[in-house]
DOMAR-515925 format. One record per residue (C-alpha): residue number from 1; x, y, z; residue in three letters. Coordinates in pm, whole numbers, m for minus. Layout:
<sites>
<site><resi>NUM</resi><east>X</east><north>Y</north><up>Z</up><resn>ALA</resn></site>
...
</sites>
This chain:
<sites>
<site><resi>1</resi><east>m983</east><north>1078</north><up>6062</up><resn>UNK</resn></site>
<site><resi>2</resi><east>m711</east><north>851</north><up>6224</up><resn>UNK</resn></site>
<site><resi>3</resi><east>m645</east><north>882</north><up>6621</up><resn>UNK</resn></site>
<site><resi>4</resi><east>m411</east><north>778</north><up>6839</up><resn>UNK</resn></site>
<site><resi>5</resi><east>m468</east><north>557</north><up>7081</up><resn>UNK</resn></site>
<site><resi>6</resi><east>m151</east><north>511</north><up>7330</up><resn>UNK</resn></site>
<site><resi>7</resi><east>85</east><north>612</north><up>7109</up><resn>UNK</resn></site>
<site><resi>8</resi><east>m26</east><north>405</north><up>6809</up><resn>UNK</resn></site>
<site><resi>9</resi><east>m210</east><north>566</north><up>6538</up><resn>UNK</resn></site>
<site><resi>10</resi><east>m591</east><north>418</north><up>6468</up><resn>UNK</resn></site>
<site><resi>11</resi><east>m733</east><north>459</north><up>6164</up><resn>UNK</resn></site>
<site><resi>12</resi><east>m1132</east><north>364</north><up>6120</up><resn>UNK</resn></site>
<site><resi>13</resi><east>m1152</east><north>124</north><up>5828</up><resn>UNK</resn></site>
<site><resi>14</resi><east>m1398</east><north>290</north><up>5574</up><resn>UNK</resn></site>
<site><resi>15</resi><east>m1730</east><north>96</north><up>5477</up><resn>UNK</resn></site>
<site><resi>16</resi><east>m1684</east><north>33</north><up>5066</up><resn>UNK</resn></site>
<site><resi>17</resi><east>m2016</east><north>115</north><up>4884</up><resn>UNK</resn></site>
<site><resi>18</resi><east>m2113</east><north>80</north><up>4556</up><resn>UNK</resn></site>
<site><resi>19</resi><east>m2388</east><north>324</north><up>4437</up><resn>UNK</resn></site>
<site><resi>20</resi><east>m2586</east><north>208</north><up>4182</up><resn>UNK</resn></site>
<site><resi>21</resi><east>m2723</east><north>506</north><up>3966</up><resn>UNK</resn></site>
<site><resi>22</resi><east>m2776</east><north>562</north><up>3571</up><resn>UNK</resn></site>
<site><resi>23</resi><east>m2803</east><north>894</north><up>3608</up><resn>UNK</resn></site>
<site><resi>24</resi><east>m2443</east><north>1093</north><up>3568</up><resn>UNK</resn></site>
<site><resi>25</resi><east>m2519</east><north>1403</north><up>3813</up><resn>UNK</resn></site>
<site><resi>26</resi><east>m2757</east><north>1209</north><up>4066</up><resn>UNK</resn></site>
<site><resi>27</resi><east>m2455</east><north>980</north><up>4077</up><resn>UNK</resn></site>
<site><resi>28</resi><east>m2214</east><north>1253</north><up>4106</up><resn>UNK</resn></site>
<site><resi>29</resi><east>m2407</east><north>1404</north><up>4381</up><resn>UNK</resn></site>
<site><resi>30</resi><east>m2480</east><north>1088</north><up>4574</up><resn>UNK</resn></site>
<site><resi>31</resi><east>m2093</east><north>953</north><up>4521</up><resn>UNK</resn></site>
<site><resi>32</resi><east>m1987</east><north>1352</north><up>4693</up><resn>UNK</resn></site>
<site><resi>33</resi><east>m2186</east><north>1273</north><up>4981</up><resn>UNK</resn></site>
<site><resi>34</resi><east>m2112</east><north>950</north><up>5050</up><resn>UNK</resn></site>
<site><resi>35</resi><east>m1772</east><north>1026</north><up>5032</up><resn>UNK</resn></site>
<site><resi>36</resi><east>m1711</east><north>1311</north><up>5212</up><resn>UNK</resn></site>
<site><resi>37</resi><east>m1910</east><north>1123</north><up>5530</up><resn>UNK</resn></site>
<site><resi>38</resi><east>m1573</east><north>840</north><up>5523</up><resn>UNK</resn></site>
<site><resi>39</resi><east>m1729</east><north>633</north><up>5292</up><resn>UNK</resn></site>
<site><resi>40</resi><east>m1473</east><north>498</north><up>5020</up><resn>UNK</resn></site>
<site><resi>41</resi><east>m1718</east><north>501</north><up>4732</up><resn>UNK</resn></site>
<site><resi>42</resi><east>m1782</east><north>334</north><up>4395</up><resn>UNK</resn></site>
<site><resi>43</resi><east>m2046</east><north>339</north><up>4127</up><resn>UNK</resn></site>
<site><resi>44</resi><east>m2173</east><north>204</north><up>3838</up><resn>UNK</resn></site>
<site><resi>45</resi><east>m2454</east><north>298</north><up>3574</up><resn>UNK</resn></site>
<site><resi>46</resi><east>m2515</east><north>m43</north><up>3473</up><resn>UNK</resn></site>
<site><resi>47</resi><east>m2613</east><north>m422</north><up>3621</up><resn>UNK</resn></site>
<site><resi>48</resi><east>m2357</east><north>m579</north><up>3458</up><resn>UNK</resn></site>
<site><resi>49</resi><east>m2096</east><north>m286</north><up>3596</up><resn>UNK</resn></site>
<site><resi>50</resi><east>m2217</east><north>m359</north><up>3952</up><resn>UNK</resn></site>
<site><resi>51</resi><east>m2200</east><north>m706</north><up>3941</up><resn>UNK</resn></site>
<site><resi>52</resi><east>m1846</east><north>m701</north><up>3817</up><resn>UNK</resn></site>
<site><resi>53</resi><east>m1788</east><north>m447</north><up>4075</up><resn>UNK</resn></site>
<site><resi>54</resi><east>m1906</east><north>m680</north><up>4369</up><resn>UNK</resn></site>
<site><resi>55</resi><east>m1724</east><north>m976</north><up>4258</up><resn>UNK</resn></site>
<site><resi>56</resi><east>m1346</east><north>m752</north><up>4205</up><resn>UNK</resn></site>
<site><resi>57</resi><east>m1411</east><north>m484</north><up>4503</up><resn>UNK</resn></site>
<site><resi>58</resi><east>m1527</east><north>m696</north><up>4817</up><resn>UNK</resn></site>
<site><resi>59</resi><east>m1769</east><north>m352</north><up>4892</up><resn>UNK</resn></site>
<site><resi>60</resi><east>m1977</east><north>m419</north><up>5200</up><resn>UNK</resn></site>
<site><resi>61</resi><east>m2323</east><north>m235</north><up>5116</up><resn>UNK</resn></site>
<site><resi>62</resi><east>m2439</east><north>m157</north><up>4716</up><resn>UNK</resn></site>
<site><resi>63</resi><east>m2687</east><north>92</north><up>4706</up><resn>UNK</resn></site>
<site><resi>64</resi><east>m2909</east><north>m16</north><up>4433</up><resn>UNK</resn></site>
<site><resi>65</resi><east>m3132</east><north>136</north><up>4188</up><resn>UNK</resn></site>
<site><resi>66</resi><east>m3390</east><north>m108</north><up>4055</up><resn>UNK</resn></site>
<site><resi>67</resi><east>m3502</east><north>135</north><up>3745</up><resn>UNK</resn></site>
<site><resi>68</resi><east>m3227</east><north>81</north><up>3483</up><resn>UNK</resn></site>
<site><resi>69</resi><east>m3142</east><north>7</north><up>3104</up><resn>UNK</resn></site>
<site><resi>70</resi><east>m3102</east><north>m381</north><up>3014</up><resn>UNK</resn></site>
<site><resi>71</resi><east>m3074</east><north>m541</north><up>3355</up><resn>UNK</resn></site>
<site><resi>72</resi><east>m3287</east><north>m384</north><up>3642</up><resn>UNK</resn></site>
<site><resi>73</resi><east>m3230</east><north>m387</north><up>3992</up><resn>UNK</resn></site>
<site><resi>74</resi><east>m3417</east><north>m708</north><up>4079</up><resn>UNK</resn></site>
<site><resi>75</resi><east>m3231</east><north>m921</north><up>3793</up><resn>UNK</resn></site>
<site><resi>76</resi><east>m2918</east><north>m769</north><up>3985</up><resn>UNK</resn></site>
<site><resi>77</resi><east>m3061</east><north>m886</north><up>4323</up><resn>UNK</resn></site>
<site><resi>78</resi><east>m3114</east><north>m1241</north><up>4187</up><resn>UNK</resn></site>
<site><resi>79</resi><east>m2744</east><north>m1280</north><up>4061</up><resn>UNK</resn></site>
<site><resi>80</resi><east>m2581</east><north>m1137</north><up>4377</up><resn>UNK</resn></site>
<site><resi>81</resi><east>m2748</east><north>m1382</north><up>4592</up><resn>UNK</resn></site>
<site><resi>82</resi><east>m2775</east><north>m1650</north><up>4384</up><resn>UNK</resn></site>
<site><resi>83</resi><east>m2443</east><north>m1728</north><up>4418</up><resn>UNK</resn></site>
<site><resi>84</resi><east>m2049</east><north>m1640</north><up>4333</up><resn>UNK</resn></site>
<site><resi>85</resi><east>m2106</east><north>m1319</north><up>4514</up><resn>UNK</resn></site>
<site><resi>86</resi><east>m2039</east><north>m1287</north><up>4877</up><resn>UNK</resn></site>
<site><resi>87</resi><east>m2343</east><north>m1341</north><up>5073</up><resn>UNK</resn></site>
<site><resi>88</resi><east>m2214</east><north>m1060</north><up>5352</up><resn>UNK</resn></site>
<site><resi>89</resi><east>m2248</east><north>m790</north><up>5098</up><resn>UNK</resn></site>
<site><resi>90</resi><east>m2514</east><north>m575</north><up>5212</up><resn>UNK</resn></site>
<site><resi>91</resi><east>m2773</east><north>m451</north><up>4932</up><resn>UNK</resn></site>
<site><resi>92</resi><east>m2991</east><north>m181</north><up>4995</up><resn>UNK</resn></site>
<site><resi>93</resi><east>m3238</east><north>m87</north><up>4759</up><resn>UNK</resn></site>
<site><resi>94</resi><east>m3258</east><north>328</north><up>4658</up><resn>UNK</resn></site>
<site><resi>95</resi><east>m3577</east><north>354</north><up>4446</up><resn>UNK</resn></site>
<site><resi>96</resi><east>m3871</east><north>587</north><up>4365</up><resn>UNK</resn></site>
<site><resi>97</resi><east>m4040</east><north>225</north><up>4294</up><resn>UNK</resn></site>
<site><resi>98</resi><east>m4195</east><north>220</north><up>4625</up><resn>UNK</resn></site>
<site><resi>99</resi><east>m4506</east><north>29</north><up>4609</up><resn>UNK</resn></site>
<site><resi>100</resi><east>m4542</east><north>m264</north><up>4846</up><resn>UNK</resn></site>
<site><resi>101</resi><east>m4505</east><north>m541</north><up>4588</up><resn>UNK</resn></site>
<site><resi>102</resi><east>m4181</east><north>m393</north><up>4448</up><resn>UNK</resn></site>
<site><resi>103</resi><east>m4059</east><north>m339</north><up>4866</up><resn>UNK</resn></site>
<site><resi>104</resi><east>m4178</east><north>m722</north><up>4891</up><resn>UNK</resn></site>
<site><resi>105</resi><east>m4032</east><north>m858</north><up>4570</up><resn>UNK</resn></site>
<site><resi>106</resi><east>m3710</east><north>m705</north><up>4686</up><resn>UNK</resn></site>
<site><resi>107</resi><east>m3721</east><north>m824</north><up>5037</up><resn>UNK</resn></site>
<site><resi>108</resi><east>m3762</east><north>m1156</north><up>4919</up><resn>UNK</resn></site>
<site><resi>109</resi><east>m3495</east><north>m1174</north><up>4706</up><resn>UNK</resn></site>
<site><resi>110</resi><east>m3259</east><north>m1077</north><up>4943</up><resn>UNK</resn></site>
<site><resi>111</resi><east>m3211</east><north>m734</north><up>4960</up><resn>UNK</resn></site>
<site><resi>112</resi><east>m3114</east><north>m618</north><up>5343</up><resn>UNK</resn></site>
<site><resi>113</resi><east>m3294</east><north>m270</north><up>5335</up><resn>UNK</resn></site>
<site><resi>114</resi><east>m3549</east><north>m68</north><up>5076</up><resn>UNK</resn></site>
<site><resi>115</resi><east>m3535</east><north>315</north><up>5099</up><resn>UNK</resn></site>
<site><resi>116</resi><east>m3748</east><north>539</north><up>4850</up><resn>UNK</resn></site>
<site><resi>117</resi><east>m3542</east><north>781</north><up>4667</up><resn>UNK</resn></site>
<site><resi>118</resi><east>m3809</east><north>1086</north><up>4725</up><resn>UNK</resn></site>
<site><resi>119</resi><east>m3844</east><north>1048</north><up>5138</up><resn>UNK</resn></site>
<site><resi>120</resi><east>m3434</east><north>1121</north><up>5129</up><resn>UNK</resn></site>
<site><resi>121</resi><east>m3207</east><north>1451</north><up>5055</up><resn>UNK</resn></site>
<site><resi>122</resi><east>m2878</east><north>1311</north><up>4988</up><resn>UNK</resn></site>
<site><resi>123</resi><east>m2722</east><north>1410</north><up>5330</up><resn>UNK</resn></site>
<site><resi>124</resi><east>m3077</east><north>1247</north><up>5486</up><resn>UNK</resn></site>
<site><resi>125</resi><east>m2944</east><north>916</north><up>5273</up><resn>UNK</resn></site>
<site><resi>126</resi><east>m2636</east><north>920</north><up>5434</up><resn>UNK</resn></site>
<site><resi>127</resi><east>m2765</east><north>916</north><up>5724</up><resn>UNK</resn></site>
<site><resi>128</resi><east>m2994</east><north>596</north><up>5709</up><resn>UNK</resn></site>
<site><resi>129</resi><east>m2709</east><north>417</north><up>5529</up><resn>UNK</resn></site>
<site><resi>130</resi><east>m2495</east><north>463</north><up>5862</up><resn>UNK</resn></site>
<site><resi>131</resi><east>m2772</east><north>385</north><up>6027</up><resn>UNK</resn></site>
<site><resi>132</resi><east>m2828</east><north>93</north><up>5862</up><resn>UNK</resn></site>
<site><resi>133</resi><east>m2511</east><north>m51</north><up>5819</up><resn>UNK</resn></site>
<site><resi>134</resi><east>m2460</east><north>m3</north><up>6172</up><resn>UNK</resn></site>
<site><resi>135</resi><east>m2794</east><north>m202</north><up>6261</up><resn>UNK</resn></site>
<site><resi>136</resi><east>m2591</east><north>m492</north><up>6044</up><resn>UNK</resn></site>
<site><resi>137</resi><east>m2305</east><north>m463</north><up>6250</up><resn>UNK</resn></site>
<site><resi>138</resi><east>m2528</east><north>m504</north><up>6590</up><resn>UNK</resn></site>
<site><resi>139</resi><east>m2679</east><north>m815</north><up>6420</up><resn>UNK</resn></site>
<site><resi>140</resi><east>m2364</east><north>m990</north><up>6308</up><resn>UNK</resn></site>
<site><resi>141</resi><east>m2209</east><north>m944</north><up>6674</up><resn>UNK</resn></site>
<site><resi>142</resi><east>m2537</east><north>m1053</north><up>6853</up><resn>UNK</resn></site>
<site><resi>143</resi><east>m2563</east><north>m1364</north><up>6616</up><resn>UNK</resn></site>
<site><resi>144</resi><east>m2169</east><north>m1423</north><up>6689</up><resn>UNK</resn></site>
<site><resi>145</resi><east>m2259</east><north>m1399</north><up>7059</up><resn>UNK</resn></site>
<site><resi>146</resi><east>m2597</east><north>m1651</north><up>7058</up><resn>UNK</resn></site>
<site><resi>147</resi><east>m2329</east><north>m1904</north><up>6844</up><resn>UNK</resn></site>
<site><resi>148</resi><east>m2048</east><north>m1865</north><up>7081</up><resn>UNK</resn></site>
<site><resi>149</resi><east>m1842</east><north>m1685</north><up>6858</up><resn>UNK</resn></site>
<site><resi>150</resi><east>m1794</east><north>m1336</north><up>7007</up><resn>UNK</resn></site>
<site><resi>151</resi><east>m1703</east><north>m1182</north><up>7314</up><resn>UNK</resn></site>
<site><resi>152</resi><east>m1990</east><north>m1148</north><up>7590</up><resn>UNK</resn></site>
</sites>
């Protein structure tokens, strides 16, 4: 919602997330959600969507799926940071694979967060995205303050 702020009207810049499901109506319901908590929202039901998608839309989280047809969720992971994709993009995996090799797998190959599908309503989801994606924010400023970069 914008405010104003001495006479000059604020509007919050919306995080852009691309959710990453191959199922039409958990999509549906996840993409509702999302949105109506300020999120400008995109998805895709494929790897190949989602990495077109990251390259065109400059989105600063994907929540990703890693069960899906043709390319899975960790093949995804591997092309978005191996290169051509901006590293900043935040990738946070949304699975029911939730055994510690798949959470470590993951991890290593870049992704910034792993949250099992059945621990989460959608609203709960919502949630621990904001909450993550603010715990990103509080890292990039602290790292810009220890290089010199941000205000103290």
């Amino acid at each position: 919602m914008p405010r104003r702020a001495g006479g000059l009207l604020i509007k919050k810049k919306m995080a852009k997330i691309i959710i990453v499901e191959d199922d039409p109506m958990i999509s549906e319901i996840y993409q509702k959600k999302f949105f109506e908590s300020g999120f400008d929202v995109l998805s895709a039901d494929s790897g190949e969507k989602v990495l077109e998608l990251a390259k065109n839309e400059k989105p600063d989280a994907i929540l990703l799926d890693l069960i899906m047809p043709k390319m899975d969720g960790f093949q995804v992971l591997q092309e978005l940071r191996g290169g051509g994709y901006d590293s900043n993009i935040k990738v946070i995996i949304f699975s029911n694979l939730s055994q510690k090799e798949d959470r470590d797998k993951a991890l290593n190959l870049g992704a910034n967060g792993f949250v099992t599908k059945a621990d989460y309503s959608p609203s709960e989801l919502v949630a621990e995205v904001k909450r993550l994606m603010n715990q990103f924010s509080e890292q990039k400023r602290n790292e810009e303050r220890m290089n010199g970069n941000g205000a103290a």
